[in-house]
C-alpha positions in Angstrom: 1.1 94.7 -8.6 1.4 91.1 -6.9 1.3 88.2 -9.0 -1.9 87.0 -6.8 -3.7 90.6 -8.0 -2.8 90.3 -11.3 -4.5 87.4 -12.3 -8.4 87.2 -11.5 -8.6 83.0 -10.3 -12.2 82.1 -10.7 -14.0 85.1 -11.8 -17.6 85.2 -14.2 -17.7 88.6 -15.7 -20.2 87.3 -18.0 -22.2 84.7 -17.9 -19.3 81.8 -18.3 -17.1 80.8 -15.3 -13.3 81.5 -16.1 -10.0 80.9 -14.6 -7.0 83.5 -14.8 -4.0 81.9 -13.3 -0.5 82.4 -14.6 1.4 79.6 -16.2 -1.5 77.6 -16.8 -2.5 75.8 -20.4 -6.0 76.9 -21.3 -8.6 75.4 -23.9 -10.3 78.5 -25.5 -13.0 78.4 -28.1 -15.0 81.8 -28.9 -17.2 82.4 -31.5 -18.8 84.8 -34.0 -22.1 87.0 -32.4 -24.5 85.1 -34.6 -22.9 81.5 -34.9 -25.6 79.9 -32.8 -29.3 79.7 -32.8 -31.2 80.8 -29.5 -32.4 78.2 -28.5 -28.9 76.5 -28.3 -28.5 75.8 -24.9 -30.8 74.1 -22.6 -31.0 75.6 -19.7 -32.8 72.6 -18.0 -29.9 70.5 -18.8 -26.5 69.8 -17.6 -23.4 71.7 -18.6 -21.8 69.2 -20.1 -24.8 68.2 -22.2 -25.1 72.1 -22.8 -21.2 71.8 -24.3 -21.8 69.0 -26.7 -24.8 70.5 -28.1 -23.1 73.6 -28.5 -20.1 71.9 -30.3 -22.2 70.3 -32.3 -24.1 73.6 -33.8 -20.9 75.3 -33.8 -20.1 72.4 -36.4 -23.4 72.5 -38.4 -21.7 75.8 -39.2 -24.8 78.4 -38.4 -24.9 82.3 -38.8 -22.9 83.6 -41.5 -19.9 82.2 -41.0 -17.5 85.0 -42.0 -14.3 83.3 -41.3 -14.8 80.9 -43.8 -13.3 83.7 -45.8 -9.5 83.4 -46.4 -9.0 86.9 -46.0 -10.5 87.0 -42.5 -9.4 83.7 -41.3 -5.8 84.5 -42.3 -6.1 87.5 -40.5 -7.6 85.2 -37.1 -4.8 83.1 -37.4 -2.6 85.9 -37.7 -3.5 87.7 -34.8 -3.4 83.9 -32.8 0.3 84.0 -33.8 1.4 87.4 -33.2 2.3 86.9 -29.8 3.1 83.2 -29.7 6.2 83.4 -27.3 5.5 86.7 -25.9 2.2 86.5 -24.2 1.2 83.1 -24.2 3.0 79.8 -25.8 0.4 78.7 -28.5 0.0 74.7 -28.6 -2.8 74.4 -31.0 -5.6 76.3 -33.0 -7.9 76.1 -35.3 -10.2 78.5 -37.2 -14.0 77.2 -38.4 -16.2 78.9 -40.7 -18.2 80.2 -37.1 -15.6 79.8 -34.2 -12.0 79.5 -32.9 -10.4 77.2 -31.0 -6.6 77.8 -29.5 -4.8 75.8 -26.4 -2.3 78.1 -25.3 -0.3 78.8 -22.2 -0.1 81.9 -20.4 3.2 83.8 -19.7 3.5 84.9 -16.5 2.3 88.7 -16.2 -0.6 88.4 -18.7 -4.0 87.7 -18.2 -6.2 85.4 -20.1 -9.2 87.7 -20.6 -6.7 90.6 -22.0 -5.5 87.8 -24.4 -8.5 86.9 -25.4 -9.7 90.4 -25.4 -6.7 91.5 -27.8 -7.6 88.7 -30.1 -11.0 89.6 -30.6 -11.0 93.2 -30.2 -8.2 93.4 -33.1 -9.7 91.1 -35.8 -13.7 92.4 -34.8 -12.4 95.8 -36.0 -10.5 94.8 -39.2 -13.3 91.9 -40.2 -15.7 94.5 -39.8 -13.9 96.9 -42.1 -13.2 93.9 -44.4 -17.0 93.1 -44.9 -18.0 96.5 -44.6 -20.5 95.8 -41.5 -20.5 97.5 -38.3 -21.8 96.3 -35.3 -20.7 92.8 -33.0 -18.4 90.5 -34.8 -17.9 88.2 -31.9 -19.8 86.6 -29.3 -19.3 88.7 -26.4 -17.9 85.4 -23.9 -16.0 82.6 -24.8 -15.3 79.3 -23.0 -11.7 78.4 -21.6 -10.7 75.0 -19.8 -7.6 74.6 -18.2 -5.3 71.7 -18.8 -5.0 69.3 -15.5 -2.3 66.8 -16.9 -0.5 66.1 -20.5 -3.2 63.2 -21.5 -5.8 66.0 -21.2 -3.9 68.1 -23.3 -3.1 65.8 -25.8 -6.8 64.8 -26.1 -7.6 68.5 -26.4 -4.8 69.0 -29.2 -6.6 65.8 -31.2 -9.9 67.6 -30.9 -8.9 70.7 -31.6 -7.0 69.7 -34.8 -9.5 67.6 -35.7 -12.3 69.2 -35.3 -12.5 70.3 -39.2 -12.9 66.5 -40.4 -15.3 66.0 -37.9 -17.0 69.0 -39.0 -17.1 67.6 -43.0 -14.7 70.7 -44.3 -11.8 68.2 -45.1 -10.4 64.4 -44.5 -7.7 64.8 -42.8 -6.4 67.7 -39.9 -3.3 69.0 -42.1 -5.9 69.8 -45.2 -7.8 72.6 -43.0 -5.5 75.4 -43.9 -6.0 77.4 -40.8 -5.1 74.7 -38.2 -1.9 73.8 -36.1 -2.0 70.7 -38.3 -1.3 72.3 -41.1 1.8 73.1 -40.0 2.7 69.9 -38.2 
């Protein structure tokens, strides 16, 4: 297989837009099944108005917000770090009560949505088990962004890391246990 049929490019399998191309930082955030109310998203209104609202529910911390329990978000932040260096190089993350977020280069030969894939499917089946539920886990999509230059990135490292304090689960980035920062 061809590097150019290995990864997908722009390809929607769902219904979000993503882009598969190897060597490429990508902004990830994916969430639990029930983290956001239905009426979430506007379809009348822009996408990037569509984003910020999204963030901002994501924040308010809706559903039932299952990794806000150590045991499962050690086990998300596990599974984020498992490959670090093998698959992907892992530049930041952080795990909310309701969602993830992870900026992460690809290593040439892998695929973002089998990355992604392997994260979810793996802690969806052990969370489950955990809680003692059955059923989705995890929103089936998730949105990526690639990085187009180092400012972008470093912007997207400063939200990502901060996005507990801005969320009201602790004052400062290195307090959220479950964060790059903390290990800054």
């Amino acid at each position: 297989m061809t590097e150019e049929t290995l990864h997908l490019g722009w390809h929607q399998p769902h219904s979000l837009p993503h882009f598969d191309s190897p060597e490429i930082t990508q902004f990830v955030t994916f969430r639990l099944a029930d983290s956001l109310p239905a009426n979430a998203v506007n379809p009348d209104r822009t996408n990037e108005f569509n984003r910020r609202r999204v963030e901002r529910e994501l924040d308010r911390g809706s559903g039932a917000c299952w990794l806000k329990i150590p045991e499962i978000a050690d086990l998300v932040e596990r599974s984020l770090l498992a490959f670090d260096g093998e698959r992907y190089r892992l530049w930041a993350w952080c795990v909310m009560p309701n969602h993830v977020h992870s900026l992460f280069e690809m290593i040439e030969g892998n695929r973002l949505g089998d990355i992604v894939k392997s994260w979810k499917g793996y802690t969806a089946i052990r969370a489950n088990r955990i809680l003692r539920l059955d059923g989705p886990f995890w929103q089936r999509d998730y949105f990526d962004r690639y990085m187009r230059n180092e400012e972008q990135m470093a912007r997207t490292i400063d939200y990502i890391e901060r996005n507990p304090v801005q969320a009201g689960l602790c004052r400062e980035p290195a307090e959220w246990r479950w964060s790059s920062a903390h290990f800054r």
